[in-house]
N, C-alpha and C positions, 0 to 999 in steps of 0.2 A: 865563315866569319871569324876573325882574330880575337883573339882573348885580351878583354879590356879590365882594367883592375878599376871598379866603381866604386873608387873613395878618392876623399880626397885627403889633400896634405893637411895638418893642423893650421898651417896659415892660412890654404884655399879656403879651408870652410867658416874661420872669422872674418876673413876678406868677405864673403858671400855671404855668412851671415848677418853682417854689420849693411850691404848693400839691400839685402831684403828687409832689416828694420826701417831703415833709412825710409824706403819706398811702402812699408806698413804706415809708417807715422803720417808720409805724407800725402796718403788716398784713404783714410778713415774711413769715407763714404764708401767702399768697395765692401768693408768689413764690419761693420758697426756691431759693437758688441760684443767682438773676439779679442780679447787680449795676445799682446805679441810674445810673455812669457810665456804661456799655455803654448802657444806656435813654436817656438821656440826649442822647448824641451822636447817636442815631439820630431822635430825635425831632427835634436841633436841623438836621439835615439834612433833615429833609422838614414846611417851614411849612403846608404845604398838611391835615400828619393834628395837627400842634399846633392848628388853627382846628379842626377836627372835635372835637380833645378839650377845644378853648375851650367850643365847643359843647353838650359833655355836660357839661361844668362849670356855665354858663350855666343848664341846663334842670335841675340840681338831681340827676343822675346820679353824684356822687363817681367818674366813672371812676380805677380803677387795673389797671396788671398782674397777668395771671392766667395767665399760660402764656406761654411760647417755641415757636416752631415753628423745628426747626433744617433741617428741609429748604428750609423759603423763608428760614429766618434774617430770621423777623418777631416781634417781641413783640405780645402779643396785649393789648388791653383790654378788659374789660366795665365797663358802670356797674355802680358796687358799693352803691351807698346804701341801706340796711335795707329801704325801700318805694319804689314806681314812683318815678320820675320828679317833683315836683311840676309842672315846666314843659314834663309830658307827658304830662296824664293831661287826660280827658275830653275822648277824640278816639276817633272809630272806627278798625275795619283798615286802608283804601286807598280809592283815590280815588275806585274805583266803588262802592263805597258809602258816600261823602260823596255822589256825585252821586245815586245812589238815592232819599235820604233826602229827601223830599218838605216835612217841614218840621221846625222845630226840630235843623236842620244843627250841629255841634259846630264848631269852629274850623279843624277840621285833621283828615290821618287820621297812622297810624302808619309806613305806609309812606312816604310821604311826607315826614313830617319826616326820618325815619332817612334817605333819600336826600337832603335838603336840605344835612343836617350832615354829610352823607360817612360812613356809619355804615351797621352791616346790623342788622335788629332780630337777636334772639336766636334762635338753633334751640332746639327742644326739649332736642334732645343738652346742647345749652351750655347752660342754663338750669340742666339737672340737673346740671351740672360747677359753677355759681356757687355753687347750692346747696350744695356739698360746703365751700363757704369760709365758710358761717356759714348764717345763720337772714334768709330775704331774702321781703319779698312776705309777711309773718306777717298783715298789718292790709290789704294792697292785691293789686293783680293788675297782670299784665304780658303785653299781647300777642306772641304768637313769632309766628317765619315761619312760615306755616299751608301745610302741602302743592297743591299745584295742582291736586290732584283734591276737595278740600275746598272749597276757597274757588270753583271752579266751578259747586258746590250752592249756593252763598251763603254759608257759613259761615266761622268763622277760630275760630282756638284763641288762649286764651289761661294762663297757669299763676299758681298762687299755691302758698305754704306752709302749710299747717293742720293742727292736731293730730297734728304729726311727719312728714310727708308730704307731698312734692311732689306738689299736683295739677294735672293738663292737663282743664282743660273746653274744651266748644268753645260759641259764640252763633251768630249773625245778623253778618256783618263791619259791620254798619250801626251796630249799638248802642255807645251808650258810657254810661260813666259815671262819675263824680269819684273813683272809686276804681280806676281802670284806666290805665294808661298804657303805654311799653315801654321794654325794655332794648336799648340798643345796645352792638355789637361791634367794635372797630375794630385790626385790623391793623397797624404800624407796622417 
């Protein structure tokens, strides 16, 4: 793996910081009760999770705040964009089944990018917690963190929204396809 410098420039991170206010102000509901200074300083003290949430900005994810944990006293991100990722879709689960895949290999898997950008894909748990902040995954799908007893059959789950309803399917972790990508989670 190449050595990537995770920070950004004095202008990326006002540019980025000024686009996650933007999007704090205007989804309250996601966050009620967290002030965007408090967010703020927290994020400007750690450049390392502002590159992760360059990151999910980059790849088409609108990350914003969706919870506080006050035992670690971290605010929590999900990507929040109506559908997958654009600039994370049509990739399989993880790296053993990129390498599986004998031919017609996809770009990339899901677990892999999510550890590239410092990001965890979504649990199921959280997934059904995004879904409580709107209507997400209506037209696409998103792979979660699939159990270790799953994905050692070969398999990975992935969820979408349909006819009112969060669904959890599961595939083959090898498959992909243009309408599939993931949501990451990122801590701060």
């Amino acid at each position: 793996m190449k050595s990537i410098n995770k920070e950004l420039s004095a202008e990326q991170r006002d540019e980025l910081l000024a686009t996650l206010k933007a999007r704090f102000e205007k989804n309250m509901n996601r966050h009620t009760g967290i002030e965007w200074a408090n967010v703020q300083a927290k994020l400007v003290a750690t450049p390392e999770k502002l590159w992760s949430l360059d990151e999910m900005e980059i790849t088409g994810g609108e990350p914003d705040v969706v919870g506080y944990d006050e035992k670690a006293s971290k605010y929590i991100f999900y990507d929040c964009t109506a559908e997958s990722p654009k600039g994370r879709r049509s990739i399989c689960y993880d790296h053993e089944a990129l390498e599986a895949r004998k031919e017609h290999k996809p770009a990339n898997s899901a677990v892999e990018m999510a550890r590239d950008m410092g990001v965890e894909l979504l649990t199921e748990e959280q997934y059904r917690e995004l879904q409580k902040l709107g209507k997400f995954d209506t037209k696409t799908s998103s792979w979660i963190k699939t159990p270790a007893d799953i994905r050692k059959l070969g398999g990975a789950i992935f969820a979408d929204f349909r006819y009112g309803t969060i669904f959890i399917y599961h595939n083959g972790a090898e498959s992909y396809y243009a309408g599939r990508g993931f949501r990451g989670a990122l801590r701060v």
